[in-house]
C-alpha positions in Angstrom: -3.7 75.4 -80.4 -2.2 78.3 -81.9 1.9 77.8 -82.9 4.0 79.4 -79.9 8.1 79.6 -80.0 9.6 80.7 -77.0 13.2 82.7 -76.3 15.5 82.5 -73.2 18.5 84.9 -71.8 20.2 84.6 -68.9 21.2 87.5 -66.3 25.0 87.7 -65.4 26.9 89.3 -62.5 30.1 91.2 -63.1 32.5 90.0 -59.8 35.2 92.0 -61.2 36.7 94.7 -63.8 32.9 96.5 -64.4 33.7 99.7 -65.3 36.8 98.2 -67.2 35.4 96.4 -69.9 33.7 98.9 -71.2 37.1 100.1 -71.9 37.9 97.0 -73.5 39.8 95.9 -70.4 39.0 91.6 -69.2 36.6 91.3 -66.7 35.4 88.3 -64.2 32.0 87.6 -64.9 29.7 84.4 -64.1 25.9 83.4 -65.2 23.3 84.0 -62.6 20.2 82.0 -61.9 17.7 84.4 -63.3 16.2 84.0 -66.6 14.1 86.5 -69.3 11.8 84.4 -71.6 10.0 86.1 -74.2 7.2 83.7 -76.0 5.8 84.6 -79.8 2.0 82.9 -79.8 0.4 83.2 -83.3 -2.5 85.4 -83.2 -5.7 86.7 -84.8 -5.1 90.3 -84.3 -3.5 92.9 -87.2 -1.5 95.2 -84.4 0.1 94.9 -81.4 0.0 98.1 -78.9 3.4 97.5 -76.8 4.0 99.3 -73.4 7.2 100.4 -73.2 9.9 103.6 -74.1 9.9 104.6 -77.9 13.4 103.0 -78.3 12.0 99.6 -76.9 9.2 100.0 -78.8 11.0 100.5 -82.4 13.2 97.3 -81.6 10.4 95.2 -80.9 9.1 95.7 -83.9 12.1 95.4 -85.7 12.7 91.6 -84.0 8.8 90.6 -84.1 8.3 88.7 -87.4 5.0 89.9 -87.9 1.8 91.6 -86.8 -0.4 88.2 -86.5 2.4 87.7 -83.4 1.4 88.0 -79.8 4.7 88.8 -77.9 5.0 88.1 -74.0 7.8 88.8 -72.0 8.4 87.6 -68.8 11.9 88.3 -66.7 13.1 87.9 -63.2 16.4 89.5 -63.6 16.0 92.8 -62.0 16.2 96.1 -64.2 18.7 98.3 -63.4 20.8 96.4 -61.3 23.5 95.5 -63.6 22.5 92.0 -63.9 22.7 92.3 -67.8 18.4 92.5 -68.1 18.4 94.3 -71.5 20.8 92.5 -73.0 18.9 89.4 -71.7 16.1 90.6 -73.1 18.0 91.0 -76.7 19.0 87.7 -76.4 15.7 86.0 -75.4 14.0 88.5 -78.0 16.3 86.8 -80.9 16.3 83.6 -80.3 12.6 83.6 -80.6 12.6 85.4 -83.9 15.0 82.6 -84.7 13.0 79.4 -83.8 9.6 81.4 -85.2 11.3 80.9 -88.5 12.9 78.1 -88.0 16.3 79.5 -88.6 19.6 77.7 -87.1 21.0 80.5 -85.1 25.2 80.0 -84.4 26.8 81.5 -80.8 28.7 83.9 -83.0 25.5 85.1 -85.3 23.5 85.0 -81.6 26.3 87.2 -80.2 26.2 89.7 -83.3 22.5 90.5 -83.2 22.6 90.0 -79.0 25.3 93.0 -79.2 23.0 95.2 -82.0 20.1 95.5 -79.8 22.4 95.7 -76.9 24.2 99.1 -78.6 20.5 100.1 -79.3 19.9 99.9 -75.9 23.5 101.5 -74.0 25.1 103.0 -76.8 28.5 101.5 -76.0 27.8 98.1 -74.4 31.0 96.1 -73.8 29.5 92.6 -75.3 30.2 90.9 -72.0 26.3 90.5 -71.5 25.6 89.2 -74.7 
């Protein structure tokens, strides 16, 4: 059986304050039961062709730890919606790289990279997702 790690984030809903916070502002926000889970499975090939925009594309590859790394993603958090799916996805994305090398990932150091990929993705997130 080839080695597998797998990744979770979770979607949020913003109840109140979301165009404020990405002022800095507070906003009332909650967890929502909807969950990305991206799985690295060991594999015999030498490249990966992803399906996806050019900026997705260049972060994946960035994140993945190697080309012998099959990478699946699967997500019921709507896109587009506002239920925090790409920043789900940044989460769920690192904290696979993490446990593929084993590495002990902190909520702060989590939060750090979450909000990188997050500001790769909107520019000016306001880290509430992450």
């Amino acid at each position: 059986m080839p080695r597998s790690v797998t990744g979770a984030g979770f979607g949020k809903v913003i109840i109140s304050g979301e165009h404020a916070v990405i002022a800095g502002y507070p906003a009332l926000a909650m967890a929502i039961d909807r969950t990305t889970v991206v799985t690295f499975t060991a594999c015999n090939t030498t490249s990966i062709l992803p399906r996806g925009d050019d900026n997705f594309i260049s972060t994946l590859q960035e994140v993945v730890p190697s080309h012998t790394v099959a990478v699946t993603i699967s997500s019921d958090i709507p896109i587009g919606c506002g239920l925090g799916s790409s920043a789900a996805l940044g989460v769920a994305l690192i904290r696979a790289a993490a446990a593929w090398k084993n590495e002990a990932l902190s909520a702060a150091l989590l939060f750090s990279r979450a909000k990188n990929l997050e500001t790769r993705f909107h520019k000016t997130p306001s880290g509430l997702d992450n």
